[in-house]
N, CA and C atoms as an extended XYZ file, in Angstrom:
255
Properties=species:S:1:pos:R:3:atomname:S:1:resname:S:1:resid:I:1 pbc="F F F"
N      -102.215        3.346       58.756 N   UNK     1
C      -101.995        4.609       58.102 CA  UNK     1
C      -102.680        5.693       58.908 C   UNK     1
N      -101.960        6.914       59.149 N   UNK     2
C      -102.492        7.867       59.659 CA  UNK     2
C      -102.570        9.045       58.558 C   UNK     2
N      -103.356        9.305       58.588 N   UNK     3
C      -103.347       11.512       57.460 CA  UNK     3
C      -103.516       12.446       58.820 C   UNK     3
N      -102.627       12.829       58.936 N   UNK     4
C      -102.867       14.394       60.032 CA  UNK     4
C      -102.204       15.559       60.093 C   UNK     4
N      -102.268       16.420       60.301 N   UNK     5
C      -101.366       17.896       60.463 CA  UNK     5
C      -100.990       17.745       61.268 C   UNK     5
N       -99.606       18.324       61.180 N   UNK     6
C       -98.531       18.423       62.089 CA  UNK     6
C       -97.289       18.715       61.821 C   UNK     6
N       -96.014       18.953       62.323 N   UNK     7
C       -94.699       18.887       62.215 CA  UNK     7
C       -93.799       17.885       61.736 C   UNK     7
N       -93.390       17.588       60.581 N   UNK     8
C       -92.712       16.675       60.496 CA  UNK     8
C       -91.902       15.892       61.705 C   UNK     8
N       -91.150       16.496       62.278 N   UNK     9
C       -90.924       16.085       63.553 CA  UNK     9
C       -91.427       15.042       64.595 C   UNK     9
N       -93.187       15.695       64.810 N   UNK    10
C       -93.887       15.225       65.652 CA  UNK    10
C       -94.551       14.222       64.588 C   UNK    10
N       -94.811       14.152       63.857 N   UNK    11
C       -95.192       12.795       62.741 CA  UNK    11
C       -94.376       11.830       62.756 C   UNK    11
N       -92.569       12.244       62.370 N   UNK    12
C       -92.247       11.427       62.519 CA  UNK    12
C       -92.148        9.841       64.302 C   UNK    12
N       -92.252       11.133       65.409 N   UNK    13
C       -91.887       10.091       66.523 CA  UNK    13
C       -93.468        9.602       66.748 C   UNK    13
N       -94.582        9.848       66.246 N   UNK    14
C       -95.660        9.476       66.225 CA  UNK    14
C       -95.959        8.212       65.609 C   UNK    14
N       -95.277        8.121       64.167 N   UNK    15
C       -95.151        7.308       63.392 CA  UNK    15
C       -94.149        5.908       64.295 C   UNK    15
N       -93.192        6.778       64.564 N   UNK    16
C       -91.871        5.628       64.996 CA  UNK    16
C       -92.919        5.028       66.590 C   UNK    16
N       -93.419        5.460       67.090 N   UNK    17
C       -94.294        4.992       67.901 CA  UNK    17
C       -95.120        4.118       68.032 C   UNK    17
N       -95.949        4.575       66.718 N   UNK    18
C       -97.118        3.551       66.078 CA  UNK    18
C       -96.539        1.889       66.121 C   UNK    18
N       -95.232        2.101       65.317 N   UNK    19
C       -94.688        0.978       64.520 CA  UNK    19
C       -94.301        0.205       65.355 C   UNK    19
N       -93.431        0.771       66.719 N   UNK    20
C       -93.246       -0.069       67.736 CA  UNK    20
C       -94.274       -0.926       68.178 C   UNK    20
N       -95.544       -0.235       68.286 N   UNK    21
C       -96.676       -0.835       69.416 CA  UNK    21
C       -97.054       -1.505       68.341 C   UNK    21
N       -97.550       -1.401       67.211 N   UNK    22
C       -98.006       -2.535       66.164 CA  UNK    22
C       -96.754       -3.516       66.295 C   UNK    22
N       -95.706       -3.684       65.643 N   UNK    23
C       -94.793       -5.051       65.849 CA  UNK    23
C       -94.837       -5.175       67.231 C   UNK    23
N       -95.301       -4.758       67.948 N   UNK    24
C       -94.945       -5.891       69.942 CA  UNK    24
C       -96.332       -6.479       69.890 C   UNK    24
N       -97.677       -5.760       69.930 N   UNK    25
C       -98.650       -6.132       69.537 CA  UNK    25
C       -99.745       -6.377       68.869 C   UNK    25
N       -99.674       -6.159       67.590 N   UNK    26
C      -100.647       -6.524       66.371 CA  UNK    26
C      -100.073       -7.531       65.546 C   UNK    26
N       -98.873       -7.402       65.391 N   UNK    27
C       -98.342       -8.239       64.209 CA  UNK    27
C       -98.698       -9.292       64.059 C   UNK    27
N       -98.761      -10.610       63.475 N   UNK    28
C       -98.816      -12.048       63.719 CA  UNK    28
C       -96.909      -12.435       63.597 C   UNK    28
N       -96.877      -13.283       63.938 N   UNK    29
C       -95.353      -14.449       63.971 CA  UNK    29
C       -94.886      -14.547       62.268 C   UNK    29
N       -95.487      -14.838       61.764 N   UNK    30
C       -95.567      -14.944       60.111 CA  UNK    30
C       -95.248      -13.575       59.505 C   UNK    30
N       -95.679      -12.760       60.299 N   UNK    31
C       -95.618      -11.309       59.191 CA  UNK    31
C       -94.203      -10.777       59.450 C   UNK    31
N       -93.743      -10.281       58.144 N   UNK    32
C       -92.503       -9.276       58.171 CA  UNK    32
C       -92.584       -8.371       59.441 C   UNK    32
N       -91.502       -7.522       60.009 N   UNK    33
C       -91.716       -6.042       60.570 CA  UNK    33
C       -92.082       -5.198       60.247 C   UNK    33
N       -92.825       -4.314       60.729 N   UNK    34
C       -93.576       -2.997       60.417 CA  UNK    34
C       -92.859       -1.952       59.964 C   UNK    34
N       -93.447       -1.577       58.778 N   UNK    35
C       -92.596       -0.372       58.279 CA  UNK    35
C       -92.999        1.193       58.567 C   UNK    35
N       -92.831        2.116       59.200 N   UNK    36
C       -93.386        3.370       58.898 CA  UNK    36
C       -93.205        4.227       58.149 C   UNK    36
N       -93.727        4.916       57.106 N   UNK    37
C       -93.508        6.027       55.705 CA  UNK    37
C       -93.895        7.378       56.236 C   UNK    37
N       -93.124        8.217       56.608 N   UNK    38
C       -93.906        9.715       56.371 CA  UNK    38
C       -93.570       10.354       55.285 C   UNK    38
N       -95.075       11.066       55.354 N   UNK    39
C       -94.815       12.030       53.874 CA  UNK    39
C       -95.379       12.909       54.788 C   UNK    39
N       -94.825       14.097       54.333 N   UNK    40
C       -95.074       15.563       55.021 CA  UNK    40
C       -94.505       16.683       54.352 C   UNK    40
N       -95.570       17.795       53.838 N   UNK    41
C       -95.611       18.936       53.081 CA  UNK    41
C       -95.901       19.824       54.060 C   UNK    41
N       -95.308       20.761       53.972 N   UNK    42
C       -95.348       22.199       53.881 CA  UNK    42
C       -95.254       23.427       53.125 C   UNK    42
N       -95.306       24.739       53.724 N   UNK    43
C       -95.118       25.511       52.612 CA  UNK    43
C       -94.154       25.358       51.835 C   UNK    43
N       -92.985       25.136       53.118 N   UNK    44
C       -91.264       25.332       53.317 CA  UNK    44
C       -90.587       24.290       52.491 C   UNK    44
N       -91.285       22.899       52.866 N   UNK    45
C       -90.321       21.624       52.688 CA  UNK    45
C       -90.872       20.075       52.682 C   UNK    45
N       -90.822       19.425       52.090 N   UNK    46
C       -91.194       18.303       51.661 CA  UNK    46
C       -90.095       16.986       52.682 C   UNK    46
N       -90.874       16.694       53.536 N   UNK    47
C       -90.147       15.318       54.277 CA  UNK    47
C       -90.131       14.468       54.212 C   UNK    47
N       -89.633       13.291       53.974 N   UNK    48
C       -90.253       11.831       53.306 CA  UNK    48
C       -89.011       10.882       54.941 C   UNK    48
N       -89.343       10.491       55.260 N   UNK    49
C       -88.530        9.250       56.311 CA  UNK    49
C       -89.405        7.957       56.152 C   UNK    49
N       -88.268        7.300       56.810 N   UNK    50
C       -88.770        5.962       56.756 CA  UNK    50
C       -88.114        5.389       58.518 C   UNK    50
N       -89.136        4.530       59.084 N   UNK    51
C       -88.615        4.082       60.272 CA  UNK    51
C       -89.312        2.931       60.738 C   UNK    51
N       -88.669        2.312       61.158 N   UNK    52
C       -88.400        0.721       61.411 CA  UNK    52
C       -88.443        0.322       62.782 C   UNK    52
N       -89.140       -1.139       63.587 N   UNK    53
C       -89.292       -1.199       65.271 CA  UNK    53
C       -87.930       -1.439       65.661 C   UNK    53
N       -87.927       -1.162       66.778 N   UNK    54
C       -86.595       -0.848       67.489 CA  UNK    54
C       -85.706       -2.296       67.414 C   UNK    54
N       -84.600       -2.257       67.434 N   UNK    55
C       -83.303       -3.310       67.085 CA  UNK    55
C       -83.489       -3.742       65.619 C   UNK    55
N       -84.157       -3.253       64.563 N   UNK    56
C       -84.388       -3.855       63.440 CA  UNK    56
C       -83.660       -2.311       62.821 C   UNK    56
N       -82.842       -3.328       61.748 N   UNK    57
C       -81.877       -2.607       60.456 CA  UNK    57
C       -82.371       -3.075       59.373 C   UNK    57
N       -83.214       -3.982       58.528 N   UNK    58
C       -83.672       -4.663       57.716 CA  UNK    58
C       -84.894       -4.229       57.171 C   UNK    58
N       -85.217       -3.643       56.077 N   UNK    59
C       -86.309       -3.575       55.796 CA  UNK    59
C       -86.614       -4.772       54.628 C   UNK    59
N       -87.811       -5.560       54.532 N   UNK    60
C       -88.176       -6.676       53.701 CA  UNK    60
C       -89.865       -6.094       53.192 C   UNK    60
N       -89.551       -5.851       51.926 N   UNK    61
C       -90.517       -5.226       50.732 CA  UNK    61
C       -91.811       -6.394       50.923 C   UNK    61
N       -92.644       -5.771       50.460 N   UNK    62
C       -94.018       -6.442       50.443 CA  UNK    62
C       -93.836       -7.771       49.176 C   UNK    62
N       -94.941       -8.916       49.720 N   UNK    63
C       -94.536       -9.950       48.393 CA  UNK    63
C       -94.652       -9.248       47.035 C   UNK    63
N       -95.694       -8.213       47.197 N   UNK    64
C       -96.454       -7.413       45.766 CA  UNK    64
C       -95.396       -6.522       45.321 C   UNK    64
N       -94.338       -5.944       45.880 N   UNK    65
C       -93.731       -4.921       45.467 CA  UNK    65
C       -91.802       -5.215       45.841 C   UNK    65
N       -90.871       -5.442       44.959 N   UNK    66
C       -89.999       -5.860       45.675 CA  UNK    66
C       -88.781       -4.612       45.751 C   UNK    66
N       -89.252       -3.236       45.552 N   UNK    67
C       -88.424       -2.252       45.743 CA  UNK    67
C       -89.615       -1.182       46.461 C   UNK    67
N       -89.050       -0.352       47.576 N   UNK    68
C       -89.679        0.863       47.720 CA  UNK    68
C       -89.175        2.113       47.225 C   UNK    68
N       -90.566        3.008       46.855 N   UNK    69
C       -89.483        4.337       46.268 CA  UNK    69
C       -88.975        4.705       47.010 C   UNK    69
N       -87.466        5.766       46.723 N   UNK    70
C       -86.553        6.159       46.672 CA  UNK    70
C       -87.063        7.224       47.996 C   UNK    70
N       -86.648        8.563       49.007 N   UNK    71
C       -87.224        9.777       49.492 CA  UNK    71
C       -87.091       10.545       48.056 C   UNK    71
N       -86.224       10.910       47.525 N   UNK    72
C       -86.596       11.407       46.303 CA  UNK    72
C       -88.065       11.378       45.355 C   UNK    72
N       -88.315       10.140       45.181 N   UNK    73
C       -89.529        9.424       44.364 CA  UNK    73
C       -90.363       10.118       45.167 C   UNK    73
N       -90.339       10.140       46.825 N   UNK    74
C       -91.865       10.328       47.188 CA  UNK    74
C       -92.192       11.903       47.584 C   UNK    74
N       -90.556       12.396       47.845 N   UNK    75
C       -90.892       13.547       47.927 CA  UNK    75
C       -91.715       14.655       46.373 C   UNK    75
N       -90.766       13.550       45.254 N   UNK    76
C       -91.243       14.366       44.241 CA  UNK    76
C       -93.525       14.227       44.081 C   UNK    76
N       -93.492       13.023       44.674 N   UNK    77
C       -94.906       12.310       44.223 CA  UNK    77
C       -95.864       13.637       45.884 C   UNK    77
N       -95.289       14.121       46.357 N   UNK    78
C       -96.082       14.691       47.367 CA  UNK    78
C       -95.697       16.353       46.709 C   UNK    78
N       -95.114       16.786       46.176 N   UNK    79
C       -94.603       17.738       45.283 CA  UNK    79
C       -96.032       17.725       44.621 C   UNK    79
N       -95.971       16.700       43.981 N   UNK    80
C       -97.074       17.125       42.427 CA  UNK    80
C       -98.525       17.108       43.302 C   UNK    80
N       -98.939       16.623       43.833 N   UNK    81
C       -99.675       16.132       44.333 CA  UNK    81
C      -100.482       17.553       45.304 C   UNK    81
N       -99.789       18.108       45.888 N   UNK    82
C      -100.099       19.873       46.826 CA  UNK    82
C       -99.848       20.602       45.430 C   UNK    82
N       -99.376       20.570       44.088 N   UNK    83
C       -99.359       21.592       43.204 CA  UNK    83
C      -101.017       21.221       42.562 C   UNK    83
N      -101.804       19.894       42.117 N   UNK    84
C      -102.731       20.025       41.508 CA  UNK    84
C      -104.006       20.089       42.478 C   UNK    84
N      -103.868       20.600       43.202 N   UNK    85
C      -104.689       21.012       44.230 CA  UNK    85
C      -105.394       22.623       44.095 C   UNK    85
């Protein structure tokens, strides 16, 4: 997990970056593929993506959780979240 300022943009290929170099080298053999989540607020606009290591179309949910929220769900949950601030 990263928290940082920045551009959605540049978060996101930061993120899609991360995820690569963790699945080539951190992962173990046993573990699912790496998922990456951005959440990113601004004044303007609320970004939520999701991105996955390269040749992979499949995302496989944690044993603990067998749906992820929606971009909707998280954009709304980063919504409330910069309002009670």
């Amino acid at each position: 997990m990263s928290i940082r300022t920045s551009r959605p943009k540049n978060s996101l290929i930061f993120v899609h970056y991360s995820v690569n170099y963790y699945d080539r080298e951190v992962r173990l053999e046993d573990e699912n593929k790496t998922i990456g989540i951005v959440l990113c607020k601004d004044k303007s606009e609320s970004v939520v993506e999701f991105t996955l290591p390269e040749n992979n179309e499949q995302i496989f949910a944690s044993k603990y959780q067998t749906v992820l929220p929606s971009k909707e769900e998280l954009k709304l949950l980063i919504n409330e979240n910069k309002s009670q601030r």
